[in-house]
N, C-alpha and C positions, 0 to 999 in steps of 0.2 A: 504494500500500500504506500499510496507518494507518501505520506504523513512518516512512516519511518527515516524516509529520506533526508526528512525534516529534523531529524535527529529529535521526535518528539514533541515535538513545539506545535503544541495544537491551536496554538489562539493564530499562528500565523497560519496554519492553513488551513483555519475559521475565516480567517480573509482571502487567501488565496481563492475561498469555494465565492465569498462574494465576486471577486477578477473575472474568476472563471465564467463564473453565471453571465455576468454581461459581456466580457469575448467571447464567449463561444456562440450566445446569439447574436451577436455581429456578423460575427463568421459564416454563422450558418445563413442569414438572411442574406448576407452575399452571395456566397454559393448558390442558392435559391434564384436570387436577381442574375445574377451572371446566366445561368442557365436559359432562366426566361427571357433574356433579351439576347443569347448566342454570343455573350462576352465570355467565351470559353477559360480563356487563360484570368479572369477576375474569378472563374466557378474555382480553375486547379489552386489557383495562390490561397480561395478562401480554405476551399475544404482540406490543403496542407497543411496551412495553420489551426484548424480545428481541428486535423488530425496529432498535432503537436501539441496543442492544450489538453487533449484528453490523455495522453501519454505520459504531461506532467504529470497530473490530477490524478494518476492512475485508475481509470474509467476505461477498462479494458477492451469491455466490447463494442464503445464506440470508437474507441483507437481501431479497434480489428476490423471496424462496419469502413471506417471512414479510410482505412488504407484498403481495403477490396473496391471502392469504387473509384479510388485516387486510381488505382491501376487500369480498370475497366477504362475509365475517361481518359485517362493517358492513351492507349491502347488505340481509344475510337480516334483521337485526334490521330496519331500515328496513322493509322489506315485511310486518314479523310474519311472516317466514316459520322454521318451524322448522327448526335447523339438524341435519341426518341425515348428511351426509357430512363427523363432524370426525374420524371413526378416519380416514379418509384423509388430513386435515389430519397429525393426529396422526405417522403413521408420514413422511409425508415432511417434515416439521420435526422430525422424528428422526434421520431417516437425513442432513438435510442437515446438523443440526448436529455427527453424528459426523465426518462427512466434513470438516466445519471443522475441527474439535478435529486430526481425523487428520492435516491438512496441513500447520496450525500445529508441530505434534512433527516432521514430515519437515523443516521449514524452521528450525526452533528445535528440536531433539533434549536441550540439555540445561533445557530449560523443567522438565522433573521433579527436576532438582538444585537449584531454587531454592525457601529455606524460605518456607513459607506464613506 
C-alpha cells in the first residue's frame, strides 16, 4: 500500500487522497474530452498521468484498467486505426476510479475532515 511508502505518515497521505481526488478527475475529464473531440495525444498524456496517480496512491486496479487501455490506444494510433470503443474506455475508468475514491473513504473515513 503507497501509505507504507510513506514511511507511515498517514495524515500526509490523508492529503495526498485529497491531491488525488481532484487530479485524477482532471485527468480523467481530459481523457474523456480528448477523446470526444479526436484530440488523441490530450486523451494519451491524460490517461498517462492518471495512470501514474493511481500507481502512486497504490489503486491497483485502476493503475492495471488504465495501463491496458494506454496500450490499446497507443496500439490504434500506431495502426491509424480509428479509435470507436473509448465510451467503453470511458465508463470503466469511471467506475474504476469511483471505486478507488470509495475504498480510500472506507479505509481513511475522516479524509473529508481535512482542509483542502
Amino acid at each position: 500500500m503507497a501509505i507504507k511508502r510513506l514511511r507511515g505518515k498517514r495524515e500526509l497521505y490523508l492529503k495526498l487522497i485529497e491531491v488525488f481526488r481532484s487530479d485524477a478527475w482532471i485527468q480523467f475529464r481530459n481523457f474523456e474530452s480528448g477523446l470526444q473531440q479526436n484530440e488523441i495525444q490530450v486523451a494519451v498524456n491524460s490517461l498517462h498521468t492518471l495512470k501514474g496517480l493511481a500507481g502512486t496512491m497504490g489503486t491497483i486496479a485502476l493503475q492495471e484498467l488504465t495501463t491496458e487501455i494506454e496500450v490499446q490506444l497507443k496500439q490504434a494510433i500506431a495502426s491509424r486505426k480509428e479509435v470507436t470503443n473509448y465510451q467503453v474506455w470511458i465508463k470503466d475508468i469511471e467506475k474504476s476510479l469511483n471505486e478507488a475514491l470509495a475504498q480510500m473513504e472506507i479505509m481513511f473515513p475522516q479524509v473529508h475532515k481535512i482542509a483542502k
